[in-house]
C-alpha positions as CSV (number, residue, x, y, z in Angstrom):
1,X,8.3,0.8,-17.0
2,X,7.8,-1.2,-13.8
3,X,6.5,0.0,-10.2
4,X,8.7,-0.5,-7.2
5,X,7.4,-0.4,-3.8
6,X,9.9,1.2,-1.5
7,X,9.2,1.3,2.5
8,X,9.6,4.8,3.4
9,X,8.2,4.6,7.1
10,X,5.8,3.0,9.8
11,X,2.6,3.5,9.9
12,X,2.6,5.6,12.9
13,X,6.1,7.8,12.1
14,X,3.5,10.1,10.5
15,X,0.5,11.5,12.5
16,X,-2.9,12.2,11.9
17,X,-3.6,15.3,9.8
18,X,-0.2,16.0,8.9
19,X,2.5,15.3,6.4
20,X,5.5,14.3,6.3
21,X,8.7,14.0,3.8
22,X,10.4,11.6,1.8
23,X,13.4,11.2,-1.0
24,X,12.3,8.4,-2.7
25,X,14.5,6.8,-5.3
26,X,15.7,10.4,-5.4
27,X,12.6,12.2,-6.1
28,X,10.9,14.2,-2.9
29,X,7.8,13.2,-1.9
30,X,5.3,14.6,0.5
31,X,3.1,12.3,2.2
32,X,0.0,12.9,3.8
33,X,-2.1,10.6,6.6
34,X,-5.6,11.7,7.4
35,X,-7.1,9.3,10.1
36,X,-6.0,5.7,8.4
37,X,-5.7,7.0,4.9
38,X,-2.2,7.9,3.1
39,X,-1.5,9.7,0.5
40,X,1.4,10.7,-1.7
41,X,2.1,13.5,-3.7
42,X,5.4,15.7,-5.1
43,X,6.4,17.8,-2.4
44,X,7.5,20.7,-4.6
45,X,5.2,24.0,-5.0
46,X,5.7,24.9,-8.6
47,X,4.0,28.5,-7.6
48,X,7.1,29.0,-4.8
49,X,9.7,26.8,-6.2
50,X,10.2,25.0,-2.9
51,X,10.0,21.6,-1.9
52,X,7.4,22.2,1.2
53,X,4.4,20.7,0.5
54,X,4.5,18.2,3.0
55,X,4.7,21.6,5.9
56,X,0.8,22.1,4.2
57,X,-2.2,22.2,5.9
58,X,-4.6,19.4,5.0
59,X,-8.3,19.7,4.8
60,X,-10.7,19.8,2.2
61,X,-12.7,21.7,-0.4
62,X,-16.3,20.9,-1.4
63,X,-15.1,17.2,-0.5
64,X,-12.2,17.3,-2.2
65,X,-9.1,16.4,0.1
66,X,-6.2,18.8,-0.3
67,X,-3.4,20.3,1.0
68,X,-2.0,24.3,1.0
69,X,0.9,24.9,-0.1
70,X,2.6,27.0,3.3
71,X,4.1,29.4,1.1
72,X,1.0,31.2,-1.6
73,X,-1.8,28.5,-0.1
74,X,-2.5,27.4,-3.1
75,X,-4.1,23.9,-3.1
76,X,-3.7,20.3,-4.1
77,X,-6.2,17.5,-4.6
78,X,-4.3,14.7,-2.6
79,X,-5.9,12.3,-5.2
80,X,-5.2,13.7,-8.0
81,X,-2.2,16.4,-7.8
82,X,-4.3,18.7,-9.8
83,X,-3.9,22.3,-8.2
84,X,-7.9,23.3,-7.3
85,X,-6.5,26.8,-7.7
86,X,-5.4,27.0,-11.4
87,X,-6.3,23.7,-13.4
88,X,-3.5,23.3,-15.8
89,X,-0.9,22.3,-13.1
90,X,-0.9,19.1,-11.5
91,X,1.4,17.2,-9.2
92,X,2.5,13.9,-9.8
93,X,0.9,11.6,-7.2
94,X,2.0,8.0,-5.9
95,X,0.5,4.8,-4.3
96,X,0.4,4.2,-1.1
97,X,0.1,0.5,0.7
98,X,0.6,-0.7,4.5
99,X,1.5,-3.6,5.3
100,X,2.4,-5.1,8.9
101,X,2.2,-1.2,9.9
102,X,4.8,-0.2,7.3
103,X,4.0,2.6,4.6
104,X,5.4,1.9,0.8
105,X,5.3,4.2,-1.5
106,X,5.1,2.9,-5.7
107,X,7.5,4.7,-7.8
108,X,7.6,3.8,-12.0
109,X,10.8,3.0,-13.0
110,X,12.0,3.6,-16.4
């Protein structure tokens, strides 16, 4: 397996403390900025089985940086996919990098 980096967007497409979507080499991705920090997570919601992750609110719990789903609020460690709410789901998560003000995303390919 190798890791791609695709340019999804610029920097600034995406505002602070929101979330935006992505189909990246076909899968959909949700991806987060905070103040200069991105993030990138699956944007489906296994509880609703809908793709609307990235329509979340972002904040935190004890310090860990998450986002509710907008459907059952269930919530997702940004970092780690893992779903604070019920510990044997987890998202799959991706890299983020900017360079020159443009946001790639790492995707594994087979």
């Amino acid at each position: 397996m190798t890791n791609h980096w695709i340019r999804v967007c610029n920097m600034n497409d995406i505002p602070p403390y929101s979330g935006a979507a992505a189909l990246v080499m076909g899968r959909q991705v949700a991806i987060f900025r905070l103040q200069s920090e991105y993030y990138a997570i699956s944007d489906y919601d296994p509880f609703s089985d809908a793709y609307v992750l990235s329509r979340g609110i972002v904040g935190d719990r004890a310090g860990v940086i998450k986002v509710s789903s907008p459907i059952y609020k269930q919530s997702f460690s940004l970092l780690t996919g893992e779903c604070l709410d019920d510990a044997s789901i987890k998202l799959p998560t991706y890299p983020v990098q900017v360079t020159d003000d443009t946001l790639y995303i790492s995707i594994q390919i087979e």
